[in-house]
Each structure stands twice: as C-alpha cells, then as structure tokens.
N, C-alpha and C positions, 0 to 999 in steps of 0.2 A: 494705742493711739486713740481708739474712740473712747474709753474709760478716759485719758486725762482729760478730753474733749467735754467730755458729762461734767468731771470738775471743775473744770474751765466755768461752765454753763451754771453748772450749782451755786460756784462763788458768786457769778453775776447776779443771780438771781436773789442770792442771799443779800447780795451788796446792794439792790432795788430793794428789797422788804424794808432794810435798816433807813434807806433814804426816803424810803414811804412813810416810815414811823417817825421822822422826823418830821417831812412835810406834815403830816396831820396836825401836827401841835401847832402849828402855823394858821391852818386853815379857819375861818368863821362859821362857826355853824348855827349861832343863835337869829341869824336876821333875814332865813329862808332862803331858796334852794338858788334862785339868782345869784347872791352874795357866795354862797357856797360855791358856786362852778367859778366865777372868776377870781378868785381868792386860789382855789385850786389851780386854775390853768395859769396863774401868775407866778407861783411858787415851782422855784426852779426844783426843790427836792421833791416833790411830789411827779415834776413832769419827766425830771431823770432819772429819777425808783420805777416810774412807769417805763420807760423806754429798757429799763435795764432787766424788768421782768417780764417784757416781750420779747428779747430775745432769745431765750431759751426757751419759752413756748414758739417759737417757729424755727430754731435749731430741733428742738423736739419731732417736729414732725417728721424733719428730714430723717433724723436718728432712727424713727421707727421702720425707717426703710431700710434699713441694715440694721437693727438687732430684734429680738425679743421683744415682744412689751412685756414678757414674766421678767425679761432682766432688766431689760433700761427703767421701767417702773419703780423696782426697787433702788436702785442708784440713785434715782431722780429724789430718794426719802435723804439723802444729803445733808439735804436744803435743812433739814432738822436738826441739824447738826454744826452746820456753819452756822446759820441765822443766832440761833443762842450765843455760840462763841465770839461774835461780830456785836451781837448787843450787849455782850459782858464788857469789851474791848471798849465801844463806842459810846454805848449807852450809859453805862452804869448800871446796867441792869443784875441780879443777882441770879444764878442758879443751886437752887438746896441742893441736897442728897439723893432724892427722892425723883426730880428732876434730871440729874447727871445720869442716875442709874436708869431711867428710860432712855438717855440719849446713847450709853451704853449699848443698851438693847438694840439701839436702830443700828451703830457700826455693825454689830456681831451680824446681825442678819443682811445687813447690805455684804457682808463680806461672804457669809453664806452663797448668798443667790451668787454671788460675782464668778465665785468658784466656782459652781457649777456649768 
C-alpha cells in the first residue's frame, strides 16, 4: 500500500517537473526580476508543476513517519526514472545508451533497497 502510494507521489512529482519545463519556455527572463515573477505567476504550467511538486514534498513528511528514510529515500530516486520517460513521451526529448544504462542503474537499486 505505501510503495504504490510513493508512485502515486513519484508520478506527480514527475508530472510537475515536465509542467515546470514547459512553463519556463513561456516565462520572460530578459526584462528583470519584476517581469519575471509575473510572467511566472500567470502561467498556468509553471503554477500547476508547482502545486504538483509540493505535494509529494508534504506527502513525504507524512511518509517518513512510517517508514525508513534508508528506504523511502531511495524510492523517492523514482522520480529519475519517470521524469525521463514523461519528457521522451511529452517532450520530445531523446535518451542515448549511456543515459538509459544509468536510469537502469537507479531501478536495480531502488529495487535493492525495496527488498530489503
């Protein structure tokens, strides 16, 4: 139950990075820090990527009240794992070999820790 709970949280968190990385291309950055906050606070992707990666930072806390931080820490590495797969999906974005075989690396050890 708390493991699909973490991916629950992972996904959202993943699903807020990809809506952040979209709002940014939106935002003005050349005409100083004014222009920049209301550019930002007007763009819905920036303010629902926000919302969407606050809530597994305050699901988090709860979490750490019933489990490990050796285990939910590592779970929490997820995020390394959707986030790519969601910007391949979404974005267009590309993952080499080199790349895949790290994100490789994060399942194995997130499954590691899990088992134990």
């Amino acid at each position: 139950m708390i493991f699909a709970l973490v991916l629950f949280l992972v996904g959202l968190g993943a699903c807020g990075t990809i809506l952040l990385k979209v709002g940014a291309e939106r935002v003005v950055y050349s005409d100083g820090i004014a222009i920049l906050v209301a550019t930002a606070l007007k763009n819905p992707h920036l303010v629902i990527g926000f919302i969407l990666q606050m809530i597994p930072l305050v699901s988090w806390v709860v979490l750490l009240k019933y489990m490990p931080l050796t285990k939910l820490q590592p779970m929490i590495a997820l995020t390394y794992v959707v986030t790519p797969v969601l910007a391949v999906i979404f974005l267009g974005e590309h993952i080499g070999p080199l790349r895949m075989a790290g994100i490789g690396l994060i399942v194995a050890g997130v499954l590691l820790v899990s088992a134990s």
